[in-house]
Legacy VTK file of the C-alpha trace (Angstrom):
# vtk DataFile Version 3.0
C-alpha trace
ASCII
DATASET POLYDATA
POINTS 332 float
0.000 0.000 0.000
1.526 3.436 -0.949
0.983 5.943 1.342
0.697 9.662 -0.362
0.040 12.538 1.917
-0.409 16.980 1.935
1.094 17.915 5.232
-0.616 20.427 7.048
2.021 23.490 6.382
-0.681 26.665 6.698
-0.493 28.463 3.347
2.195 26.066 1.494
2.705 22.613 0.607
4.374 19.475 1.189
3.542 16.600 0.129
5.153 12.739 1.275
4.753 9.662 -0.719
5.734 5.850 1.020
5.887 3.151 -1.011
6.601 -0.004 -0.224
9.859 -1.645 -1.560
12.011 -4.149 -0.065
15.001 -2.473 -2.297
14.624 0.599 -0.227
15.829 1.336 3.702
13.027 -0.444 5.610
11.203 -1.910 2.935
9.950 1.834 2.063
10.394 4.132 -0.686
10.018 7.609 0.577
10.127 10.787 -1.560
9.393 14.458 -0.412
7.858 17.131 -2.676
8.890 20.625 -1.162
7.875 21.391 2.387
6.488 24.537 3.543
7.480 27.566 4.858
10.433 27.561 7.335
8.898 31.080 9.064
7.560 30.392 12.176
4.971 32.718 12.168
3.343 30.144 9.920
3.039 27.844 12.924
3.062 30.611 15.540
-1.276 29.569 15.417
-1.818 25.886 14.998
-5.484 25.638 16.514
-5.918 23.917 12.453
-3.311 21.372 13.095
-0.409 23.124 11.257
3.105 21.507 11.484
6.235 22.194 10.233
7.238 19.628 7.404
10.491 18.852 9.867
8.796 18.056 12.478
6.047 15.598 10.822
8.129 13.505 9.498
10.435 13.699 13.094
6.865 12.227 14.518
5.756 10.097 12.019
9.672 8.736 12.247
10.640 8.833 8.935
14.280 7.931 9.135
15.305 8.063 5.234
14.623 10.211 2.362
15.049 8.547 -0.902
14.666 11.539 -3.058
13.856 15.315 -2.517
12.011 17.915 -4.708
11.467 21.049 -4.794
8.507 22.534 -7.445
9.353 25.740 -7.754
12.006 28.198 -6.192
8.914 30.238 -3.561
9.574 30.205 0.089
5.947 28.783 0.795
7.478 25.757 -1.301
11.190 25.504 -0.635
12.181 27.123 2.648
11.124 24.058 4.726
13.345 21.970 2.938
16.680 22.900 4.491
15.442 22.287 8.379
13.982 18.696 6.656
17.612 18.415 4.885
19.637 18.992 8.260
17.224 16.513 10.024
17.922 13.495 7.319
19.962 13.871 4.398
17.885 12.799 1.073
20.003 10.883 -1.324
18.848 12.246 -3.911
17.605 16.116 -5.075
15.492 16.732 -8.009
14.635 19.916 -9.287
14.697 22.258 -12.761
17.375 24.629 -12.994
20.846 23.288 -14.233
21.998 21.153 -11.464
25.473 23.266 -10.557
23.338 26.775 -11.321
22.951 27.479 -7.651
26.489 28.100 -7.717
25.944 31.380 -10.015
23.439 32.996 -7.770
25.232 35.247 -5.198
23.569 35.894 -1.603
21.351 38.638 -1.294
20.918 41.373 1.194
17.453 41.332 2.715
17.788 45.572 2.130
16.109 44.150 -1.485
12.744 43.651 0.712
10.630 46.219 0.235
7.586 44.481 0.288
6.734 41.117 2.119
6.057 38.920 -1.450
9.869 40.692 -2.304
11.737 39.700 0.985
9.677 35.920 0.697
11.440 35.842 -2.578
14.729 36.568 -1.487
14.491 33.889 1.097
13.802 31.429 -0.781
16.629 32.369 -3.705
19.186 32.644 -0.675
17.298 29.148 0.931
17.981 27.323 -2.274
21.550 28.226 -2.578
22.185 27.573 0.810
20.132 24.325 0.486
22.179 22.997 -2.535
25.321 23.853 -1.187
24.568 21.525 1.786
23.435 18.650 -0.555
26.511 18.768 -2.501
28.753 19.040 0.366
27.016 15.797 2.534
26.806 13.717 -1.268
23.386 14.199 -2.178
23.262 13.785 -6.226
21.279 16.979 -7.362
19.753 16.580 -10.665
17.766 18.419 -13.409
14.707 17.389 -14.428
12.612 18.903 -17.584
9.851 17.841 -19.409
10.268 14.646 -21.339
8.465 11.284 -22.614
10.764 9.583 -20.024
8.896 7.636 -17.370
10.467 7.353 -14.171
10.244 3.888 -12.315
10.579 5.595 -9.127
10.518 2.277 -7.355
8.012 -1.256 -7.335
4.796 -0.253 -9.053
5.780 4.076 -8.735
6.551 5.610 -11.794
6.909 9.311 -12.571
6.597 11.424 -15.508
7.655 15.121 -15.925
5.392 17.198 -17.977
6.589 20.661 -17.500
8.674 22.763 -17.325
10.305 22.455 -20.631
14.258 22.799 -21.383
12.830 26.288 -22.956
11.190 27.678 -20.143
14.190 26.391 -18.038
16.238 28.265 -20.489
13.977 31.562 -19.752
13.703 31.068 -15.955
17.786 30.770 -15.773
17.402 34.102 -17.747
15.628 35.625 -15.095
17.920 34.374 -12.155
20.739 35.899 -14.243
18.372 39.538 -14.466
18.658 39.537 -10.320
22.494 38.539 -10.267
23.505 40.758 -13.039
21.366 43.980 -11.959
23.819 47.294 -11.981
22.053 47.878 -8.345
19.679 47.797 -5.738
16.667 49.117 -7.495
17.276 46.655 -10.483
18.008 44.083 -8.643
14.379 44.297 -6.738
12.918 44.744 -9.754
14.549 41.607 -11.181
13.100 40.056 -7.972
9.425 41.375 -8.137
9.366 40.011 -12.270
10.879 36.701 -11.454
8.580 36.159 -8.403
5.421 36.780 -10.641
6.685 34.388 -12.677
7.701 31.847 -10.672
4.542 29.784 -10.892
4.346 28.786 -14.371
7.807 27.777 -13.809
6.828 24.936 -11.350
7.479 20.758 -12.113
4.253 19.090 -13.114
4.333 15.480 -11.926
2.061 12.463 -13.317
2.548 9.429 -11.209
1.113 6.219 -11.287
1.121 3.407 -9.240
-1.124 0.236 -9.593
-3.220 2.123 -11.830
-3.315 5.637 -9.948
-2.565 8.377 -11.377
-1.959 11.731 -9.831
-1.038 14.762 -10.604
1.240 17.125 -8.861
1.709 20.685 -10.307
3.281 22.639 -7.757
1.833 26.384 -8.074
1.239 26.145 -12.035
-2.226 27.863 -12.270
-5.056 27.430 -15.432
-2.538 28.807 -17.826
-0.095 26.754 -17.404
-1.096 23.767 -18.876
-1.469 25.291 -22.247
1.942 23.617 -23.788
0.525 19.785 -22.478
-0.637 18.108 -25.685
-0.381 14.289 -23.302
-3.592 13.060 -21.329
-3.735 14.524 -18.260
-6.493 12.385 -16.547
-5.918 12.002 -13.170
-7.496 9.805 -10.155
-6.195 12.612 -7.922
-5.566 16.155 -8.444
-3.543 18.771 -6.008
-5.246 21.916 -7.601
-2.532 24.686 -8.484
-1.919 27.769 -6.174
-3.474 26.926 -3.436
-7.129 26.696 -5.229
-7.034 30.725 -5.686
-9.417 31.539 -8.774
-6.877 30.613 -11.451
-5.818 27.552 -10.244
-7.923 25.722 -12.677
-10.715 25.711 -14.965
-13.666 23.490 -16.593
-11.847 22.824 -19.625
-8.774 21.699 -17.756
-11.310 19.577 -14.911
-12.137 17.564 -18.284
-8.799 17.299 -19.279
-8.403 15.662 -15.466
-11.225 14.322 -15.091
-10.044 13.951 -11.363
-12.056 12.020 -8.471
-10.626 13.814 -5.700
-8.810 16.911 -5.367
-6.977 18.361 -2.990
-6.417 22.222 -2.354
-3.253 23.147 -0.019
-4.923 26.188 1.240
-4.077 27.752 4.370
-7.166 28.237 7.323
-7.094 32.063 7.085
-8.177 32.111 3.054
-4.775 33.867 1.809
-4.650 35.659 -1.182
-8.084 34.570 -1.976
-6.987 30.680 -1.618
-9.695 27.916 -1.086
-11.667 30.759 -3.347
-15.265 29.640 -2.783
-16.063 30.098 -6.998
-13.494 27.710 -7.488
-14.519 25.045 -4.788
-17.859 25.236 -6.440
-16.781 24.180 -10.016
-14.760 21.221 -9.132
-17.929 20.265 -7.197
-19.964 20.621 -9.694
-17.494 18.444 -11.777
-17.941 15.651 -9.564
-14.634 15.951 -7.627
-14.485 15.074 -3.807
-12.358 17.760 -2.170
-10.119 17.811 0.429
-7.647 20.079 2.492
-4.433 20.340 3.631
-5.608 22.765 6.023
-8.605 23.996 7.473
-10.238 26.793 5.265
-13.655 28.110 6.040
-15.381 27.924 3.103
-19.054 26.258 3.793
-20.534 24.376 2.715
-16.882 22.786 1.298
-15.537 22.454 4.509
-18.028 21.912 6.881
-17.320 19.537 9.602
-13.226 19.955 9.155
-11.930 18.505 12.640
-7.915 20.237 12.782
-5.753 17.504 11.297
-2.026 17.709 10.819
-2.415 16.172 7.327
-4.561 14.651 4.625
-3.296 11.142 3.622
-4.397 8.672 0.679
-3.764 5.427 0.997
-3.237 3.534 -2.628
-3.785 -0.290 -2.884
-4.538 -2.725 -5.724
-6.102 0.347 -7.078
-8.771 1.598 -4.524
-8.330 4.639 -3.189
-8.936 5.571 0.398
-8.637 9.223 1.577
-8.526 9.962 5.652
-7.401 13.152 7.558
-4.948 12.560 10.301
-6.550 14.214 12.945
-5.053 16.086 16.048
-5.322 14.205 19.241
-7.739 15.946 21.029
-10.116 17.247 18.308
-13.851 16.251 18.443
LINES 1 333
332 0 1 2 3 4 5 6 7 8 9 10 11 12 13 14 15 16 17 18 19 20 21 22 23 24 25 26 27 28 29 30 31 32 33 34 35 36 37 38 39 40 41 42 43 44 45 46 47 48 49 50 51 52 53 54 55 56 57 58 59 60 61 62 63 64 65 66 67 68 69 70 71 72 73 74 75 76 77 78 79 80 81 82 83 84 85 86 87 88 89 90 91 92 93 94 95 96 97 98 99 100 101 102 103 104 105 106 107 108 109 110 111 112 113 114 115 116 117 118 119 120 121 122 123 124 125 126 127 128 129 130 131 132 133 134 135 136 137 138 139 140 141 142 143 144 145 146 147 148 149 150 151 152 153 154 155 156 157 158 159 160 161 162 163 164 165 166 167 168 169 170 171 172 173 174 175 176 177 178 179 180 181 182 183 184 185 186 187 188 189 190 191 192 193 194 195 196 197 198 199 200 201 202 203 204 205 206 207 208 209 210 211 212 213 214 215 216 217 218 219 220 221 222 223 224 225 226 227 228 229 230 231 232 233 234 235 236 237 238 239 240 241 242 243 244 245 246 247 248 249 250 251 252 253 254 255 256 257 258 259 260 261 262 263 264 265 266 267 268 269 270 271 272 273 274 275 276 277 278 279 280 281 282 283 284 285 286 287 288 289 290 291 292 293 294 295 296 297 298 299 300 301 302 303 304 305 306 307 308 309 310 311 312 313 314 315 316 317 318 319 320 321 322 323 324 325 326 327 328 329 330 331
């Protein structure tokens, strides 16, 4: 039984997959898809269940990471990857930009942050360079990953296809890294910032995985748009909606595209930036989709009768699906 599961970060995500796999450290496969914010403001409130990525995996004793991704370069995405890397080293890193490009990207002063979405930016460029560095340094193998027809046998019945971003857009993103390191100063260099951070989420992996006949899609942030450039089939038993369910996280055409019987939304309780929006709920209700939450959102009647849970978890067998929030100890 493979074990796939949305942590309960507040307004990011991270998401754990266990499969089961006598090749792998304890007969289990385990592979961690970004992890949260590492502010702890994020957590400062966790009435909803909220816990750092860290700190889950600490309790639900993980001992081994097999590999470690990270979607997209945004703190709500990355940052909570170093405290998980310092905790247990993953033996593998996956992500998009050339795999030695870290090394290109200076530090930057947090005097760039003018604005909060700005100085969450910088974090997470600095977090990622600091984050890689570590990697290399302990032996992690970092790798690039792009768009492809390659399917990944990730381990016994897991496999794992990339379908965006492409070499292209990796090409243009680089681009835009070297905009903030090349900037003639300060101003510029925010600027640089503020564009690349806009368009950061178009930029994200989009993962199709399948095991014993399950497929599910991961997209990081990528929002309606973003699918545009996907001529495959993109039907999925389970969907993780793009950017945190806000309005343009997806559309009818793309729900038939999908076609998805559950979906879940990584919103955070509070409604940020208009995520868990209540139009978008609706349609993938309408379409037939069970939804469920990472968090706690108030959004009735789509969340009535959330209890606070640390984490939604699917568990994946013979090709039955069967969905259960992991509920804090205490909550009625």
């Amino acid at each position: 039984m493979m074990k796939l599961t949305f942590i309960n970060v507040g307004y990011g995500e991270a998401i754990l997959i266990e499969c089961p796999d006598p090749a792998f450290p304890g007969g289990t496969f385990t592979m961690l898809i970004d992890a949260g914010s590492a502010e702890a403001d994020e957590y400062a409130d966790n009435t909803t269940g909220r816990i750092p990525a860290a700190r889950f995996l600490k309790e639900r004793e993980v001992d081994h990471l097999d590999l470690m991704v990270n979607s997209h370069i945004h703190e709500d995405h990355l940052c909570g990857l170093l405290p998980v890397a310092k905790q247990i080293l993953p033996r593998r890193f996956w992500q998009s930009l050339s795999a030695d490009f870290w090394r290109q990207i200076p530090h930057l002063s947090p005097s760039l942050a003018g604005t909060s979405s700005i100085h969450k930016q910088v974090c997470a460029i600095n977090d990622y360079r600091s984050l890689c560095s570590r990697l290399e340094a302990e032996g992690t193998e970092i790798s690039s990953i792009v768009a492809s027809e390659q399917v990944f046998p990730l381990c016994q019945n897991l496999t794992l296809q990339v379908l965006a971003p492409s070499q292209m857009q990796v090409d243009q993103l680089e681009q835009m890294f070297r905009d903030v390191c090349n900037a003639p100063d300060e101003e510029a260099c925010r600027i640089a910032v503020a564009h690349l951070d806009g368009a950061m989420n178009n930029y994200s992996l989009i993962f199709l995985l399948e095991y014993d006949g399950v497929r599910i899609l991961l997209p990081g942030d990528t929002n309606r748009d973003g699918y545009d450039t996907i001529a495959g089939d993109l039907a999925a038993h389970i969907f993780k909606v793009g950017h945190h369910s806000q309005l343009d996280g997806a559309s009818p055409e793309l729900m038939d595209r999908i076609r998805p019987e559950y979906v879940v939304s990584c919103a955070s309780s509070d409604c940020r930036f208009g995520s868990a929006h209540p139009e978008i709920l609706q349609m993938m209700d309408q379409k037939g989709a069970k939804l469920f939450f990472s968090d706690c959102p108030h959004v009735p009647p789509y969340t009535d009768a959330l209890q606070p849970h640390q984490a939604v978890e699917f568990a994946i067998s013979r090709g039955s699906i069967t969905p259960r929030y992991l509920v804090c100890q205490g909550a009625t």
